[in-house]
DRENDO-1510 file (C-alpha; in Angstrom, 1 decimal, always signed):
<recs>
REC; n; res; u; v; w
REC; 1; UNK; +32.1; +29.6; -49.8 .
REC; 2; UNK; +32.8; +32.2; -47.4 .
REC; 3; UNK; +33.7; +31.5; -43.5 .
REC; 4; UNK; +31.4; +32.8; -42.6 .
REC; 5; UNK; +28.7; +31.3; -44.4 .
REC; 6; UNK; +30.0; +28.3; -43.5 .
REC; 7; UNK; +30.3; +29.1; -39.8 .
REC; 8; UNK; +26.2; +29.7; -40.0 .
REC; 9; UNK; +25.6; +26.5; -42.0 .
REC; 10; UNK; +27.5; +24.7; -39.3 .
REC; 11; UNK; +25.6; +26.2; -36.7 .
REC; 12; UNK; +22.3; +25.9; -38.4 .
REC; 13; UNK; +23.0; +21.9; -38.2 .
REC; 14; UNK; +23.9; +21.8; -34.7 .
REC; 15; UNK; +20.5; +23.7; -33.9 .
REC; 16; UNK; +18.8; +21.4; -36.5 .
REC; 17; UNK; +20.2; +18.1; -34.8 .
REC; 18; UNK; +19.7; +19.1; -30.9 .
REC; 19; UNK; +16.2; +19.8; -32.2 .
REC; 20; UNK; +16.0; +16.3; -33.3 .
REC; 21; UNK; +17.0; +14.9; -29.9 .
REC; 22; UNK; +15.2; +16.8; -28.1 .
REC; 23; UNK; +11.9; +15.7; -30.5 .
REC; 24; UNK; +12.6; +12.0; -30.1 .
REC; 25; UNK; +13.0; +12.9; -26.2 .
REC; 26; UNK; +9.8; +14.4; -25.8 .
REC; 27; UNK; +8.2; +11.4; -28.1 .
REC; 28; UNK; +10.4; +8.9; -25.7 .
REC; 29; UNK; +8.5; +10.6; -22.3 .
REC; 30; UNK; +5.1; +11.3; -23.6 .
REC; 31; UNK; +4.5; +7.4; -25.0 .
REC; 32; UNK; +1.3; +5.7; -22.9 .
REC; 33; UNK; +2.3; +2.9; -20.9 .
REC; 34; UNK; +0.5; -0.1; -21.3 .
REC; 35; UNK; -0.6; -1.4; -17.7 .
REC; 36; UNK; +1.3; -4.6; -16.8 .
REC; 37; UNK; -0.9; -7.4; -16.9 .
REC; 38; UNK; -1.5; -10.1; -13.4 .
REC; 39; UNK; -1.0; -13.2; -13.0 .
REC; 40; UNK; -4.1; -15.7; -14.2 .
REC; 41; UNK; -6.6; -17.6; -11.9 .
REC; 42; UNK; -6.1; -21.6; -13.5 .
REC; 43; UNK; -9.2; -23.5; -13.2 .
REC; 44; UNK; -10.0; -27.1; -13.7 .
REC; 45; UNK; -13.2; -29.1; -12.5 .
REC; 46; UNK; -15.9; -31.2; -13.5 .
REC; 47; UNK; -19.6; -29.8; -14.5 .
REC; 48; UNK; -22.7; -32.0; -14.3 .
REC; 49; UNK; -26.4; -31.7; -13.1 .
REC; 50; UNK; -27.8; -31.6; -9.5 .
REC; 51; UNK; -28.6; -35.1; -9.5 .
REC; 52; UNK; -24.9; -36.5; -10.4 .
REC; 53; UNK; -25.7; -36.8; -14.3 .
REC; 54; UNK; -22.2; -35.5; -15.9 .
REC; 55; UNK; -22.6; -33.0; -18.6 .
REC; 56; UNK; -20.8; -34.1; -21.6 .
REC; 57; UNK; -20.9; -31.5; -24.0 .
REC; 58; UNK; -21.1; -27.5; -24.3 .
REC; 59; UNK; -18.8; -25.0; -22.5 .
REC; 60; UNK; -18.1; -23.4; -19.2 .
REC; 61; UNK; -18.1; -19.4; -19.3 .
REC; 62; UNK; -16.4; -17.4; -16.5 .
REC; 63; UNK; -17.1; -13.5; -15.9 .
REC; 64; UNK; -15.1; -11.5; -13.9 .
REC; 65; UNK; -15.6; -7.7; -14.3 .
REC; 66; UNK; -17.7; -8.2; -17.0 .
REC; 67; UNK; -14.9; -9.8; -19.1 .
REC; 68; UNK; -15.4; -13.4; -20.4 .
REC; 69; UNK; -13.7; -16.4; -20.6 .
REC; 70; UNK; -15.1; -19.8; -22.2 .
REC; 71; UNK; -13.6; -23.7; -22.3 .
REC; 72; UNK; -15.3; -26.5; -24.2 .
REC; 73; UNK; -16.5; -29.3; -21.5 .
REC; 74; UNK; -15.0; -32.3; -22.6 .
REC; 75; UNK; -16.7; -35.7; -22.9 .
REC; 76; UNK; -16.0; -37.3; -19.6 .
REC; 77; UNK; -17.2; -34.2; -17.9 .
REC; 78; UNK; -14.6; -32.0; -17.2 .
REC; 79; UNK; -12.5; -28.9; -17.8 .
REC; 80; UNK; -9.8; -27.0; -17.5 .
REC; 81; UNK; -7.3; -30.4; -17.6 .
REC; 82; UNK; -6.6; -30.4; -21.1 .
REC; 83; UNK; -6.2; -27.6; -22.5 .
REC; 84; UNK; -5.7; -25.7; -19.3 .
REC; 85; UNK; -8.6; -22.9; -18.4 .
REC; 86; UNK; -7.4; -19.7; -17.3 .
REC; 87; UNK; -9.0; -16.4; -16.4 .
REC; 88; UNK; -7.2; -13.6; -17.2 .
REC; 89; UNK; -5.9; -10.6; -15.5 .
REC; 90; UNK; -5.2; -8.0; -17.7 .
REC; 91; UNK; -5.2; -4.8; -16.0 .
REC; 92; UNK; -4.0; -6.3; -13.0 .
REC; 93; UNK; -6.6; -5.5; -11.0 .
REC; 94; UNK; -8.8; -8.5; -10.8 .
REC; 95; UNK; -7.6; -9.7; -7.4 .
REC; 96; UNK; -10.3; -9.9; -4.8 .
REC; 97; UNK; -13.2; -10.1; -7.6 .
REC; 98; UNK; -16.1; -12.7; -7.9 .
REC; 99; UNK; -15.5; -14.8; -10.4 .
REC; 100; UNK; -19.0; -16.2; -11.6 .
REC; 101; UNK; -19.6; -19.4; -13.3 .
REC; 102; UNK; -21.8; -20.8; -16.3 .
REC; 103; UNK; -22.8; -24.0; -17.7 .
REC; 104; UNK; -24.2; -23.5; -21.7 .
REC; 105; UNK; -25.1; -20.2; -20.5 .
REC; 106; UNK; -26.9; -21.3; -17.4 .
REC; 107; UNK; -26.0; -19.7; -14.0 .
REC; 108; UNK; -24.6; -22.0; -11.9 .
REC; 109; UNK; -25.1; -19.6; -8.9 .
REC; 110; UNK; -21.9; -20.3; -8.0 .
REC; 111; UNK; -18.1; -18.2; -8.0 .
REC; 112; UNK; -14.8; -18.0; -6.9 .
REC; 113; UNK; -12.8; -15.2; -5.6 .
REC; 114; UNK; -10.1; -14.0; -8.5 .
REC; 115; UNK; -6.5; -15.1; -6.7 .
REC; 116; UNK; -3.4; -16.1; -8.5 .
REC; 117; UNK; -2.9; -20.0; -8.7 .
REC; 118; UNK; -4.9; -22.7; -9.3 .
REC; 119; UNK; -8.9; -23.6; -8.1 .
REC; 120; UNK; -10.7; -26.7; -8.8 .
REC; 121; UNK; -14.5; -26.2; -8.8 .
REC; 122; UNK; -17.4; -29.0; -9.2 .
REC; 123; UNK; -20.2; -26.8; -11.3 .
REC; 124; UNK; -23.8; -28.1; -11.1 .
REC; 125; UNK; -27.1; -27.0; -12.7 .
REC; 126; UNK; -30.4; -28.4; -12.2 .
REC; 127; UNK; -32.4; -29.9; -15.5 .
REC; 128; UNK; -35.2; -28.1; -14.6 .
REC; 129; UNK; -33.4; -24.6; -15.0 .
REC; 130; UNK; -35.1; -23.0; -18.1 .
REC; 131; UNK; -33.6; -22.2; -21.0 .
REC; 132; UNK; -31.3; -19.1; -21.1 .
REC; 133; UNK; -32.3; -15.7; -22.7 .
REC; 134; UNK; -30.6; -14.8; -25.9 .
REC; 135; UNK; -27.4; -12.7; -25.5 .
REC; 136; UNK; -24.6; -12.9; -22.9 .
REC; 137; UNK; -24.9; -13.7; -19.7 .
REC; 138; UNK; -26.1; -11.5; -17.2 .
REC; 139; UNK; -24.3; -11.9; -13.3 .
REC; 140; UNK; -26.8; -11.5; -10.7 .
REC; 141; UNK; -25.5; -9.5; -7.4 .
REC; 142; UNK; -24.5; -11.4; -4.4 .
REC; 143; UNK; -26.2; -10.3; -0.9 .
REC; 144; UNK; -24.5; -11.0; +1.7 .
REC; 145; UNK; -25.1; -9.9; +5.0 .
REC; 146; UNK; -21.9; -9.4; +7.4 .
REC; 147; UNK; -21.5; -9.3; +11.2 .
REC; 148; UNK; -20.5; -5.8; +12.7 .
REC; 149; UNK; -16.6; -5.3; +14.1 .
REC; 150; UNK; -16.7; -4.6; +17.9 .
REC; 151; UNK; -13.5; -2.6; +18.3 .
REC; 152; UNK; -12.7; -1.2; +22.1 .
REC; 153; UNK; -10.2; +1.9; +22.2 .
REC; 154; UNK; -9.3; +2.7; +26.4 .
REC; 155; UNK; -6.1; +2.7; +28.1 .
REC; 156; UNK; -5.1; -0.7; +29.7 .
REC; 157; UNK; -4.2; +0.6; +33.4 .
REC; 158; UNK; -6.1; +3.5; +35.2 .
REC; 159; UNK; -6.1; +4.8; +38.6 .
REC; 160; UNK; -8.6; +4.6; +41.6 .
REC; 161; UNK; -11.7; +7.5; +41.1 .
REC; 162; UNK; -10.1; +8.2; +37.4 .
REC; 163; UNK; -12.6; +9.0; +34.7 .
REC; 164; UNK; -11.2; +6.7; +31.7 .
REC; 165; UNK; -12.6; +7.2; +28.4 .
REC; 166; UNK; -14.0; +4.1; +26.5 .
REC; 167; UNK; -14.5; +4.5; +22.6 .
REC; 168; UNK; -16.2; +2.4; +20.5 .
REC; 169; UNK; -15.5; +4.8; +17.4 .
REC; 170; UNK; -13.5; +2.5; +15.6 .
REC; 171; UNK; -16.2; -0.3; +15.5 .
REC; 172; UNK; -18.1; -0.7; +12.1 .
REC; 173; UNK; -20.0; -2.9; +10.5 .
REC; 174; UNK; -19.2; -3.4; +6.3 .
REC; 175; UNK; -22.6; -3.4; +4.5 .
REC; 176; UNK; -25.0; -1.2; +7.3 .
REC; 177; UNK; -24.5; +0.7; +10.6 .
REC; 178; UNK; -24.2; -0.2; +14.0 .
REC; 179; UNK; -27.2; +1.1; +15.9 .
REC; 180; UNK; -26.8; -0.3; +20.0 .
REC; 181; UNK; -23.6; -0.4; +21.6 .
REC; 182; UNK; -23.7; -2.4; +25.1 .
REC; 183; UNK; -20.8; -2.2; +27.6 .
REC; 184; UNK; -20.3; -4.2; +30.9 .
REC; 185; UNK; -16.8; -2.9; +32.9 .
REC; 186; UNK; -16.6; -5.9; +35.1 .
REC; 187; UNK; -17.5; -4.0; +38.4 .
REC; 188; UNK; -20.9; -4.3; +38.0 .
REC; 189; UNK; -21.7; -1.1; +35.7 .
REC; 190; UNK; -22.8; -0.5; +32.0 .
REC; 191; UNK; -22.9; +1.3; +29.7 .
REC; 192; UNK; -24.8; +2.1; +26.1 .
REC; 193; UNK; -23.3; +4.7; +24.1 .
REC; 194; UNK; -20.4; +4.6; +21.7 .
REC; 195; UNK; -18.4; +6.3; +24.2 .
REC; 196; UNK; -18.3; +6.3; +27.7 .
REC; 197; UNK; -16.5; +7.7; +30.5 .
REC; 198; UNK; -16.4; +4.9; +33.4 .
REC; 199; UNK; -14.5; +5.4; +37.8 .
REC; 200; UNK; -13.4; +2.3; +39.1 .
REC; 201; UNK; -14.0; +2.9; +43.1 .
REC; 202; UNK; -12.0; +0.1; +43.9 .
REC; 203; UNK; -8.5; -1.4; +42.9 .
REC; 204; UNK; -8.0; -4.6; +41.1 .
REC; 205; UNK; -8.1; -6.4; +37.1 .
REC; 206; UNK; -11.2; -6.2; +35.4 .
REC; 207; UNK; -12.7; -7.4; +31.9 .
REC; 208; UNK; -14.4; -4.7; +29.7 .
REC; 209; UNK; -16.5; -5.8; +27.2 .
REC; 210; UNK; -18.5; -4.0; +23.9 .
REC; 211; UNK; -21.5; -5.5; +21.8 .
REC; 212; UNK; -22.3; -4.2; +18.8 .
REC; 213; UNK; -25.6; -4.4; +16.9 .
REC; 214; UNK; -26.1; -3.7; +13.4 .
REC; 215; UNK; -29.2; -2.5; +11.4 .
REC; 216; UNK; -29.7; -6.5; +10.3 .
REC; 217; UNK; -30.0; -7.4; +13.8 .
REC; 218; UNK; -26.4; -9.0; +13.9 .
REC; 219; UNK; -24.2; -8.8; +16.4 .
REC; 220; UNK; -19.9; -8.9; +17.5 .
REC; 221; UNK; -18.2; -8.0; +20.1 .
REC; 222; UNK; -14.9; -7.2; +21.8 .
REC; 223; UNK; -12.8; -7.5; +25.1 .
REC; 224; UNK; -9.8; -5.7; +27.0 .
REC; 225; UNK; -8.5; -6.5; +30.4 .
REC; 226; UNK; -7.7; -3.1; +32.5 .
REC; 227; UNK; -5.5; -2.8; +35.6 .
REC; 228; UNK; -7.1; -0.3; +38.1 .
REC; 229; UNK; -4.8; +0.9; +41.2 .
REC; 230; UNK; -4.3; +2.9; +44.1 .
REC; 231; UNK; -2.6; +6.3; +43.6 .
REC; 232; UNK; -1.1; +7.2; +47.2 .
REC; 233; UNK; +0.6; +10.3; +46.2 .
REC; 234; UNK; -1.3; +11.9; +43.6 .
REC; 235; UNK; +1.4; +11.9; +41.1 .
REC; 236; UNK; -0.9; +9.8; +38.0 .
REC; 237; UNK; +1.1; +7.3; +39.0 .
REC; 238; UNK; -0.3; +3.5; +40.5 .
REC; 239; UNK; +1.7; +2.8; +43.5 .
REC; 240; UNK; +2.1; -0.5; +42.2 .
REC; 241; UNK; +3.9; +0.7; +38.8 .
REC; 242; UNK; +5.9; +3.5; +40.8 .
REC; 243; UNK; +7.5; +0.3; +43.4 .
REC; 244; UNK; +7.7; -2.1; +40.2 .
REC; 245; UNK; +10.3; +0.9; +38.4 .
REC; 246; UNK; +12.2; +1.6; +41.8 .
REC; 247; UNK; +10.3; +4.8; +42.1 .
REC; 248; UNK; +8.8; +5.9; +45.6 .
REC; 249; UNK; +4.7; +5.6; +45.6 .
REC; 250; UNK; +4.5; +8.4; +48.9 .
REC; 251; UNK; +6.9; +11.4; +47.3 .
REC; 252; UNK; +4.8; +12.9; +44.5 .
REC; 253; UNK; +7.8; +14.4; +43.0 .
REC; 254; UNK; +9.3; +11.5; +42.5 .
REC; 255; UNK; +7.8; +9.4; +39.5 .
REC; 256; UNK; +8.9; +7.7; +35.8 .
REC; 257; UNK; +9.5; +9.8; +33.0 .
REC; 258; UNK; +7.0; +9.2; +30.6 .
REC; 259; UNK; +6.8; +11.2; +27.3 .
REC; 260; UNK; +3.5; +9.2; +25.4 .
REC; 261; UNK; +1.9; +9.1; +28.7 .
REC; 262; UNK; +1.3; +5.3; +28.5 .
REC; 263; UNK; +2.2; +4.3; +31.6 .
REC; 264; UNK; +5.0; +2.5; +30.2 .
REC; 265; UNK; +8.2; +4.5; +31.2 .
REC; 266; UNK; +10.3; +6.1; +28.8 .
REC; 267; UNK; +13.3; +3.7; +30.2 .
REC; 268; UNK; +11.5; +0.3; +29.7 .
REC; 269; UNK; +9.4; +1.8; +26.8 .
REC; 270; UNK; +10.7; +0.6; +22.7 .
REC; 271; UNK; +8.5; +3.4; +21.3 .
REC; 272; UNK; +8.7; +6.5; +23.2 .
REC; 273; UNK; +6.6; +8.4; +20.5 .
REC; 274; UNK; +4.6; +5.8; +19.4 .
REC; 275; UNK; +4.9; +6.7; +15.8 .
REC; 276; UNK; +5.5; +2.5; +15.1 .
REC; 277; UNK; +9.2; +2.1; +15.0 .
REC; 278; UNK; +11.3; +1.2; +17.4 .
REC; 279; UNK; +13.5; +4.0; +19.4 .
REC; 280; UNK; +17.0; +2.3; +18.3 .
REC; 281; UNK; +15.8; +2.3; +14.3 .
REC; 282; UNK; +14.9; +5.8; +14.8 .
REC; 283; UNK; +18.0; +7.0; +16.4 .
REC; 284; UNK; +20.4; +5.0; +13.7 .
REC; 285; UNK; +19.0; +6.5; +11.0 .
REC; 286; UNK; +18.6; +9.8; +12.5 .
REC; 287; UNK; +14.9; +10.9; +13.6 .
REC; 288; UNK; +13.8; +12.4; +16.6 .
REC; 289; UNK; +12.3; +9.2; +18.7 .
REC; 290; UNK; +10.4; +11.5; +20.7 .
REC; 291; UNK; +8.6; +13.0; +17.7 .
REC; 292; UNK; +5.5; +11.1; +17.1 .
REC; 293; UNK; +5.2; +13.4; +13.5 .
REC; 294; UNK; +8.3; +12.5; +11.6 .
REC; 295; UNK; +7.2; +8.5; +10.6 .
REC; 296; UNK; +4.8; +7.7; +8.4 .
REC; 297; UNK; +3.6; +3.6; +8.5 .
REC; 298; UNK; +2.5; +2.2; +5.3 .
REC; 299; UNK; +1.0; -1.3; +5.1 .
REC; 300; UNK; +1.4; -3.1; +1.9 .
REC; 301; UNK; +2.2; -6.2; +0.6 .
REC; 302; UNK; +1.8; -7.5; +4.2 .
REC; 303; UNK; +5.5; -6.0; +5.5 .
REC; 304; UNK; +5.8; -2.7; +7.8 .
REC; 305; UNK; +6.8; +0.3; +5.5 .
REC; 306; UNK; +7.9; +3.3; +7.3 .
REC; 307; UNK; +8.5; +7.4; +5.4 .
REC; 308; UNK; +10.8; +9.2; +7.7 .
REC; 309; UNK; +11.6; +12.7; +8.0 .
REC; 310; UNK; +15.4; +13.3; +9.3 .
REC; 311; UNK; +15.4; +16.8; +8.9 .
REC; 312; UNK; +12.2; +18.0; +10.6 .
REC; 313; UNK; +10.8; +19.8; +7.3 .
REC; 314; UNK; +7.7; +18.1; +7.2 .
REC; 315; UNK; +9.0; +16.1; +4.2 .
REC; 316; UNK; +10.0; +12.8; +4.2 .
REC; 317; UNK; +13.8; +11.5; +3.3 .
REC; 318; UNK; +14.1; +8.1; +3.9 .
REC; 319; UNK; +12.6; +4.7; +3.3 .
REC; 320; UNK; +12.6; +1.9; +5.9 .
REC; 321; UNK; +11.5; -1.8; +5.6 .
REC; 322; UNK; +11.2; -3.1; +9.2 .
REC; 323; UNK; +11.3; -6.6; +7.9 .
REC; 324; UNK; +14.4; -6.4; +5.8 .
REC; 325; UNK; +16.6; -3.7; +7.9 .
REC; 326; UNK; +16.9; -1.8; +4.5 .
REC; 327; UNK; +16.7; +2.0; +4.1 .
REC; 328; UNK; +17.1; +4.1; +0.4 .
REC; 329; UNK; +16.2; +8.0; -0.1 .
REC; 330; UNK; +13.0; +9.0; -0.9 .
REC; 331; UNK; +12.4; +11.3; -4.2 .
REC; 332; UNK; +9.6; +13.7; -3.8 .
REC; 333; UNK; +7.6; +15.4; -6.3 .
REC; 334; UNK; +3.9; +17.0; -6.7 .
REC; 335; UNK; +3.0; +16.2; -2.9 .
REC; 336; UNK; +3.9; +12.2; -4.1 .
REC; 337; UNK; +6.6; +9.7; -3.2 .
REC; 338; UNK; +9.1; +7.4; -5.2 .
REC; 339; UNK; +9.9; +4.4; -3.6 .
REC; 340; UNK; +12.9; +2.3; -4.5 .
REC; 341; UNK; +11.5; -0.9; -2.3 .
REC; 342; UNK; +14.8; -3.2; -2.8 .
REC; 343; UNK; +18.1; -1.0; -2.9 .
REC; 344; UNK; +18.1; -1.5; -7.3 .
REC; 345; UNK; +18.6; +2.2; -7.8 .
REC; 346; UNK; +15.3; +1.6; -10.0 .
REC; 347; UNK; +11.3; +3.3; -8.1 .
REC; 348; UNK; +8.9; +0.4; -7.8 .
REC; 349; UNK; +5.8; +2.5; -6.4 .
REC; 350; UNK; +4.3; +5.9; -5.7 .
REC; 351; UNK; +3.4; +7.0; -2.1 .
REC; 352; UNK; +0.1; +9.8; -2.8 .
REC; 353; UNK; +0.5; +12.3; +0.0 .
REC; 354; UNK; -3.1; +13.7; -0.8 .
REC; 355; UNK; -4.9; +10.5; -1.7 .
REC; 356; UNK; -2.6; +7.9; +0.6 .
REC; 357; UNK; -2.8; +5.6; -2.4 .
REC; 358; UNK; -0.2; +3.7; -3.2 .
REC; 359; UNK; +0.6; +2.5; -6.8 .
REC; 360; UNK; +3.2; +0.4; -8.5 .
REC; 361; UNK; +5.4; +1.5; -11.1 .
REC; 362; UNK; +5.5; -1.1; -14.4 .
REC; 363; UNK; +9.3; -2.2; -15.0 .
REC; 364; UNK; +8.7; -0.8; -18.5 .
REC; 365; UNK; +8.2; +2.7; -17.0 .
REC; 366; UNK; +11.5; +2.0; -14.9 .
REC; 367; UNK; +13.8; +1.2; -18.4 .
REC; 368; UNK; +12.3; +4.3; -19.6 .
REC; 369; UNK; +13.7; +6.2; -17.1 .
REC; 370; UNK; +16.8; +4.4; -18.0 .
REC; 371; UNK; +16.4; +5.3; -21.9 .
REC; 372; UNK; +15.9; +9.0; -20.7 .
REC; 373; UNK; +19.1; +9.1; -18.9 .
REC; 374; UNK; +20.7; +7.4; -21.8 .
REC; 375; UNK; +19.0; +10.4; -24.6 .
REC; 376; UNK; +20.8; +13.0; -21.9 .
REC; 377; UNK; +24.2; +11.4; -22.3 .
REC; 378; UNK; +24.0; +10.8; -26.1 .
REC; 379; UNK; +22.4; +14.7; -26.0 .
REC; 380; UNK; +25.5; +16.2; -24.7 .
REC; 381; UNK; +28.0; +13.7; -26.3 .
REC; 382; UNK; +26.2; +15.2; -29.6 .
REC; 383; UNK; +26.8; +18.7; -28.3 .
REC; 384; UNK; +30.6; +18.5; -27.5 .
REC; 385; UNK; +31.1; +16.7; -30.7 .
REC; 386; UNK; +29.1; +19.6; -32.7 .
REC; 387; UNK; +31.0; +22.3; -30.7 .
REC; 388; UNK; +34.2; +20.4; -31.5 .
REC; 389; UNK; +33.8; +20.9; -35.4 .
REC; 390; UNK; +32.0; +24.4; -35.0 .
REC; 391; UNK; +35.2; +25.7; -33.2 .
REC; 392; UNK; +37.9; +23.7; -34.1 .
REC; 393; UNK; +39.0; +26.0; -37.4 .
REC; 394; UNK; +39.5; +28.7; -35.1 .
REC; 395; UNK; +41.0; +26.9; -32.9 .
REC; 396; UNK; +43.8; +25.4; -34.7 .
REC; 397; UNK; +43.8; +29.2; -36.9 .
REC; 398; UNK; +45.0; +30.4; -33.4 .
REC; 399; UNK; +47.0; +28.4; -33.0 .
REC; 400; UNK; +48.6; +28.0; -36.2 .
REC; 401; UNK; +48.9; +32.2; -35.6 .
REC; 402; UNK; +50.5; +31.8; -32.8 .
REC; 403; UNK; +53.4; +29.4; -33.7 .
REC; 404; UNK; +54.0; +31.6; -37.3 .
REC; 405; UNK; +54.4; +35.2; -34.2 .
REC; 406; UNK; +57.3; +32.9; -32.4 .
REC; 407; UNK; +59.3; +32.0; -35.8 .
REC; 408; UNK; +58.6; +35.5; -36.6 .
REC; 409; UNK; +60.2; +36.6; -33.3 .
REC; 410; UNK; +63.2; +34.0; -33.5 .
</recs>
C-alpha cells in the first residue's frame, strides 16, 4: 500500500473515532435526569368507630397529590407498627401537602401535613357513614378561613411638626382581601387608609397601632413604638440623638453622617447600606458597603444566603453564608446562578435571576458533570495518541534523514 493511502486511512480513523466520543458525549449530556426522590412521611395509629369500637379488619388508604398509598388494619386495630406505613415522596415535592385519610374507603375527614419523620394518627369513622361509591376515593377540599397579617412599615424616630409616612402596604390577608385599615398614633389621632401621613406636635414615645379587616370579617393587627423629638437647629436631626453622638443640637452644620438616612449614624451603624450584611463582611470580601445594589439576600433552608457583586457589573461573583462564614465563586449562565453551597467544588442549586426561584441540583446531575470532564480528558488523551501514530513515520523519516546528511558529511 502506498503512503499515502495509508496516511488517509489513518486519518480517516482518527476522524471516525473523535466522532465516536463526541456521539457518546452528546448521548452522556442529553440523558433525562430522573428527579431525586424525598424522604417518606412514616405513619402508625389505631382506626376504630366514633363510639370507641376498634375496627379489626380492612385497610387504611392515604392520598396525597392524588397518589395512593394503602396498609391492611390489623386485628387489634392498628397500623403502620408492623409492617411499617409509609407515604411516599417521589418527586420530592410533597412537603407542605394534606395528607388525607380513609378507613375501607370511608373519609375519615381527617389529614396530616406531608413532613419527613414519623406521625401517629387515631382514625375514626362513624357506623352510620353510608357506604362508599364505587371507584377511588374522592378528597373533598378543605376551607379554611385565615386571619389577615397587620404589617406596619414607618420610621422608628421622627421629629417635632414632621410629616412621617405610615404604610400598611405590606399587610395581607392569605385566602381574601383586607377591606378597613384602622390606625391610632398614640397622641390621640387616627387614621383609616392603608397609608397615612401623620405630625406629632409634641415630643415624647408613642405606640402606633394598625387593624386590619378582611372580607370574612376577621381581624389582626400590629404595633411599633416611635420616638418623636425636638429639632433646635433644623438640621433633621433630634437634639436628643445629636447630644447622645457628641454632636452639637444648636449649630446646624454640625450633625452625624448618615448615608441610609436611618437616624442611626454611619459610625455606630453595622449596615451602612442596608443591603443585609454586615459593613466588615462586605469590606473583607470586597463590596462597596455603601452600595445598597451589589447584595442579593436569599432565604432558604432557614440560613441567610447572600449573591455579591465585587466588581460593580451588575453581576454577581461571590457566594456568602452568614451562618457558616463560607464564601465560593458564583458561575453565571442564561440570566441563572450556580451555587456551590459547602466549598465541595460540586453546584448544589440554581439561583433564577428572572423567576427568583431557586432549585436544587440532584447529586446525579453533579457526577455527570464529573463524567463530562472525564469524556474531555479521555477526548484529548485520544487525540494526542492518534496524532502520535499519524505523524510519527515522518517523524522518525526526518529524523532518520537527518542522522544519514551528518555521516554523509563526516
Amino acid at each position: 500500500m502506498m503512503p499515502k493511502a495509508k496516511k488517509r486511512i489513518r486519518l480517516l480513523l482518527v476522524i471516525f473515532l473523535l466522532f465516536i466520543l463526541y456521539a457518546s458525549l452528546i448521548a452522556v449530556a442529553s440523558v433525562d435526569t430522573p428527579p431525586t426522590p424525598g424522604f417518606p412521611h412514616s405513619i402508625k395509629g389505631t382506626v376504630s368507630y366514633d363510639d370507641g369500637e376498634i375496627i379489626t379488619s380492612g385497610n387504611v388508604t392515604a392520598i396525597v397529590d392524588n397518589e395512593s398509598y394503602t396498609t391492611t388494619i390489623l386485628s387489634n386495630g392498628t397500623f403502620g407498627y408492623n409492617p411499617p406505613y409509609h407515604v411516599e415522596d417521589p418527586d420530592n415535592d410533597n412537603v407542605g401537602k394534606n395528607i388525607y385519610f380513609y378507613i375501607n374507603d370511608i373519609n375519615t375527614s381527617q389529614f396530616l401535613v406531608f413532613d419527613p419523620g414519623t406521625s401517629i394518627i387515631d382514625l375514626t369513622i362513624s357506623k352510620d357513614t353510608p357506604d362508599p361509591p364505587d371507584g377511588p376515593p374522592v378528597v373533598p377540599p378543605v376551607i379554611t378561613s385565615n386571619s389577615p397579617v397587620a404589617v406596619i412599615t414607618m420610621k422608628t424616630k421622627g421629629l417635632v411638626n414632621e410629616s412621617i409616612v405610615f404604610s400598611g402596604v405590606e399587610s395581607y390577608d392569605n385566602d381574601g382581601e383586607i377591606l378597613e385599615y384602622s390606625w391610632a398614633f398614640g397622641d390621640g389621632t387616627v387614621g383609616s387608609t392603608q397609608t397615612v401621613n401623620h405630625v406629632y406636635t409634641n415630643p415624647g414615645n408613642f405606640t402606633v397601632s394598625l387593624m386590619v379587616t378582611d372580607d370574612d370579617g376577621l381581624t389582626g393587627d400590629d404595633e411599633q413604638a416611635i420616638k418623636i423629638m425636638y429639632d433646635s437647629d433644623n438640621d433633621s436631626w433630634g437634639d436628643e440623638d445629636e447630644v447622645d453622638y457628641d454632636h452639637d443640637p444648636y449649630n446646624s452644620s454640625d450633625y452625624p453622617e448618615d448615608y441610609d438616612e436611618d437616624m442611626m449614624p454611619d459610625s455606630v451603624d453595622t449596615d451602612d447600606d442596608n443591603d443585609g450584611l454586615n459593613d466588615d463582611i462586605e469590606i473583607e470580601i470586597g463590596s462597596n458597603s455603601k452600595n445598597e445594589f451589589d447584595v442579593l439576600y436569599l432565604d432558604y433552608l432557614n440560613k441567610s444566603h447572600y449573591l455579591i457583586d465585587i466588581d460593580n457589573d451588575n453581576i454577581y461573583d461571590i457566594y456568602y453564608l452568614f451562618e457558616d462564614d463560607f464564601s465560593s465563586e458564583l458561575k453565571y449562565e442564561n440570566e441563572k446562578y450556580s451555587i456551590d453551597l459547602d466549598g465541595d467544588g460540586k453546584y448544589d442549586i440554581v439561583y433564577d435571576s428572572i423567576s427568583s426561584n431557586i432549585t436544587e441540583i440532584p447529586d446525579e446531575i453533579k457526577d455527570e458533570d464529573n463524567t463530562l470532564i472525564l469524556f474531555g480528558i479521555i477526548i484529548f488523551l485520544v487525540i494526542v495518541v492518534l496524532l502520535f501514530f499519524v505523524f510519527k513515520e515522518r517523524f522518525f523519516s526526518k529524523k532518520e534523514i537527518d542522522f544519514d546528511k551528518e555521516e554523509d558529511n563526516k
